[in-house]
N, C-alpha and C positions, 0 to 999 in steps of 0.2 A: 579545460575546466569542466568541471563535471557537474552537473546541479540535481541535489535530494532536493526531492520532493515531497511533502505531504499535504493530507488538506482539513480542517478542524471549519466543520458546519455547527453554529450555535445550536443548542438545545438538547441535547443531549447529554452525557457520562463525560463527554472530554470538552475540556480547555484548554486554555493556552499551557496550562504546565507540564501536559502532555506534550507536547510541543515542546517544549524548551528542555526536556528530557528524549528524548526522540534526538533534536539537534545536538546534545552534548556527547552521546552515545556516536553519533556519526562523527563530529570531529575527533573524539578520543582515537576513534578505529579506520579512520580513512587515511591515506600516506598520501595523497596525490590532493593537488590544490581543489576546492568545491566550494559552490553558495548552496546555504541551506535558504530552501524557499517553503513556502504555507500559501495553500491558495484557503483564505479564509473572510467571514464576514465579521469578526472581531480582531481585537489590534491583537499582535501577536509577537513573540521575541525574535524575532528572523526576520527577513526579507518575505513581501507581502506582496501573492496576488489578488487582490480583493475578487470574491466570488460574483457573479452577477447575475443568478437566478440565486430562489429560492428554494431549491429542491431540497429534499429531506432525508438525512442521514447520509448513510452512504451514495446516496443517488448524485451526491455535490461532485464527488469523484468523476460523472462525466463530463465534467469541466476542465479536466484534463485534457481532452480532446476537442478543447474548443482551436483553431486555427491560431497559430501565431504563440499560443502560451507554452508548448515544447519550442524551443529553438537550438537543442542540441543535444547532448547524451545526457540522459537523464535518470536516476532509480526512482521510482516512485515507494513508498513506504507507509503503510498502514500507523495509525500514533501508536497502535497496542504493538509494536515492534519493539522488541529490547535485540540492542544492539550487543555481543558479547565478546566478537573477536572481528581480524580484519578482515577489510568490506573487500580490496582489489581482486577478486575473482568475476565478483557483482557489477565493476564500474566498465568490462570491458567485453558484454557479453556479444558473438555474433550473429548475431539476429537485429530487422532491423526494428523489431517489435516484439515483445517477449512477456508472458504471465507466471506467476506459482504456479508450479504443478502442484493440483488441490490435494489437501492430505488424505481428507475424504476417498476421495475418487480421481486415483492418476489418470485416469483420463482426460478426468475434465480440468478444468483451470479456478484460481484464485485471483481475486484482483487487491490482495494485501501486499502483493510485491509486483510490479510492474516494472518495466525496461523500453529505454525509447532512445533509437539511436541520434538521429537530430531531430523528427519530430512523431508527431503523432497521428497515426493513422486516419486516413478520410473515411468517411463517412457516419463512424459512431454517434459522432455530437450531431450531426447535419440530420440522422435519423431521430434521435432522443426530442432537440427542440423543436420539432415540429407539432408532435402530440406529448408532452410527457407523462401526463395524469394520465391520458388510457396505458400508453406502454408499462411504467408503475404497479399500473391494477391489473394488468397482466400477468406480470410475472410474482406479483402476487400469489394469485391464483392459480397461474401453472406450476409454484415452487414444489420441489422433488426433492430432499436431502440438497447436495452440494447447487442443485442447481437453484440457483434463487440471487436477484436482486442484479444488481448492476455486474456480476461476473457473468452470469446466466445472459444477458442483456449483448454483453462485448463480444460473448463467447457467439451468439447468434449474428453478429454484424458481422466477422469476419471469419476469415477459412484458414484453415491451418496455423493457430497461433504456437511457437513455442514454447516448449514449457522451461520454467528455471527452477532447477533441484540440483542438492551437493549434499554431501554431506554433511557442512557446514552450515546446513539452513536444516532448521528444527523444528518440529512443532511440539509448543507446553504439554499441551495434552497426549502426546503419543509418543515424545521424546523424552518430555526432560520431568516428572514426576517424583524422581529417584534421584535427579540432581544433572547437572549439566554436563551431558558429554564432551570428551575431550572433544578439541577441533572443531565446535559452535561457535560459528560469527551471528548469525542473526535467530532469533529464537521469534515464531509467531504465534501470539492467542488469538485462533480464531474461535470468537466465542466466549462461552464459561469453562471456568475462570479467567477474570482478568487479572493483570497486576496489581491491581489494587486490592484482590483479594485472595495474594498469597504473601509471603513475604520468608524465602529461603535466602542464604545468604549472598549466594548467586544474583540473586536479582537485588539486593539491598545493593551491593557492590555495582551491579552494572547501571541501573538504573537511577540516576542522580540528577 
C-alpha cells in the first residue's frame, strides 16, 4: 500500500478543493492500491493528519517529518501538482529518501515532490521545533533564487539527498507553455502562474 501525501495549512490561496483535485488526479493515474492522506488544520475530503503547530505556509510541510507520521512508502505532492499520466515509476523509487531535482537549479533540490521509503528521516523536525521563528527568519534572509524556505531548510539538514527527475515530470513554466508533452505524468507550478490562472485544455481535462 502506498500513501500520497499532501499538506493544506489555512490561510492562504489553497483549500480543501485543491485537495480533492490533487486526490482525484492521483486515483485516476495510480494502478496499484493507495490512501490519499492531507496533513491539514481544516476538514478536508481525504484521510486526515491533523497538523499540530502553527507554522506558516509552506513551513507546515515540516510536519512531515515529525516521527511516527511516515510509516511506509510514501510520495509526498505539492496541491499545485496536476497529475497528467501514470504515477508507477514515482511509487517505487530506490532511495530511502528522495527530493525534485529543482528546475531552477539541478543541483539543488525542491520540496514540491518528495519520496519516503517507510519513514522519514531524523533529525529535520527535531531541529525545526526547537527554535522555529529564528530558523524561518533565517532563511528568510539568507534566500538566494532556488534556495529559500523549507527546501533550503531540508537541503541543509541532511547530506546527499537524491534527486527525482524523468521525463515524465514537467515543469509549467519551462515545459508545458506550448501545451503538454507527450509522456507527462506529473506537471509542477512552482510559483506564477498557478492553475488557477491559466486554463489550456490540458489542464481543464486533468484537473477536476
Amino acid at each position: 500500500m502506498i500513501s500520497v501525501m499532501c499538506v493544506l495549512k489555512s490561510g492562504g490561496i489553497y483549500d480543501a478543493t485543491w485537495v480533492s483535485k490533487l486526490r482525484n488526479g492521483v486515483a485516476h493515474w495510480m494502478s496499484q492500491p493507495h490512501e490519499f492522506v492531507c496533513l491539514s488544520d481544516v476538514e478536508v475530503p481525504c484521510a486526515q493528519i491533523r497538523l499540530k503547530h502553527d507554522w506558516p505556509g509552506w513551513w507546515s510541510k515540516i510536519e512531515l517529518f515529525t516521527p511516527n507520521v511516515i510509516t511506509g512508502p510514501t510520495l509526498y505532492l505539492d496541491l499545485d501538482t496536476i497529475i497528467t499520466g501514470p504515477l508507477d515509476e514515482f511509487t517505487n523509487l530506490p532511495y530511502d529518501f528522495a527530493m525534485l531535482q529543482n528546475f531552477n537549479n539541478p543541483d539543488f533540490v525542491g520540496s514540491g515532490m518528495m519520496w519516503f521509503k517507510d519513514k522519514a528521516p531524523e533529525g529535520v523536525y527535531e531541529k525545526f521545533v526547537q527554535n522555529p521563528q529564528q530558523i524561518i527568519d533565517h532563511y528568510v534572509n539568507a534566500q538566494s533564487g532556488s534556495y529559500m524556505g523549507d527546501q533550503a531548510f531540508i537541503h541543509d539538514c541532511l547530506e546527499d539527498i537524491p534527486r527525482i527527475a524523468s521525463p515524465a515530470l514537467r515543469s509549467y513554466k519551462q515545459h508545458c507553455r506550448n501545451g503538454l508533452p507527450k509522456g507527462t505524468s506529473i506537471v509542477c507550478f512552482h510559483g506564477r502562474p498557478r492553475p488557477t490562472e491559466i486554463n489550456p485544455k490540458w489542464l481543464q481535462d486533468a484537473w477536476t
